[in-house]
N, C-alpha and C positions, 0 to 999 in steps of 0.2 A: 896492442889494441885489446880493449877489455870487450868477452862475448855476453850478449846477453839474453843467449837461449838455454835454456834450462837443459840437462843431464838426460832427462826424460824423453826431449823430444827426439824422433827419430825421423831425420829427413832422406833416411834411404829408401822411406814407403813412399815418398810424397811422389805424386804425377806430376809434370809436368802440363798447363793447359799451352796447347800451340795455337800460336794466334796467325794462322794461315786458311786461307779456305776450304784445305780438308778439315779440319778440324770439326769436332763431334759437336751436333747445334743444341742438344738438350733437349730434347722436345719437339724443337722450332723446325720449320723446315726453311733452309737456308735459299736464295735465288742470287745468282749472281747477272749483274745487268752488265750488257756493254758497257764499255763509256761513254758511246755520243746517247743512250738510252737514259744512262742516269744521269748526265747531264740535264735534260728533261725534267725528271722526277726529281725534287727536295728530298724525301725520305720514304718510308714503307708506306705510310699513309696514302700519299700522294698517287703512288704502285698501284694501291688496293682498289683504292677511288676509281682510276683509270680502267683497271679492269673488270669490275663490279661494274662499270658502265659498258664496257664492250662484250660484256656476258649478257646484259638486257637487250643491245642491239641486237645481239645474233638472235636470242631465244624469239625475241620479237619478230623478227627477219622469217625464222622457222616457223610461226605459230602463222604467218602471213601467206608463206608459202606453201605450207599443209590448209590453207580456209579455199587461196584461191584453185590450188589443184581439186579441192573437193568439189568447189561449185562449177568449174569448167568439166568432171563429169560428171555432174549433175546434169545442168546443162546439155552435155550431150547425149543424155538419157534421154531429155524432153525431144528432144529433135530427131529421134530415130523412127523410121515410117512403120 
């Protein structure tokens, strides 16, 4: 069998990339989902959507509960003899 890598190259430097879930994300920051969870979810998109919306509920949820805890002692400011 005839090779047809040059002389030059040297594959005793080369890495290997491991295509398992440790492996190094680049950058990325990796998440891994259940399976009945991605089953759910199409792809990262879909993740992002999901949770980008259950971030606006909470913050909303919180901004609700810091208005009504202010005006219940407000409130009880007014009504002290």
């Amino acid at each position: 069998m005839e090779e047809d890598l040059r002389s030059e190259y040297d594959l005793k430097s080369l890495r290997l990339r491991k295509f398992v879930p440790e492996r190094k994300s680049f950058g990325k920051t990796t998440i891994r989902l259940e399976p009945d969870v991605a089953e759910v979810f199409p792809n990262a998109d879909a993740v992002n959507e999901a949770l980008r919306f259950l971030i606006r509920v909470v913050q909303d949820n919180q901004v609700s509960a810091l208005t009504k805890q202010l005006h219940s002692h407000s409130d009880g400011a007014d009504k002290s003899p």
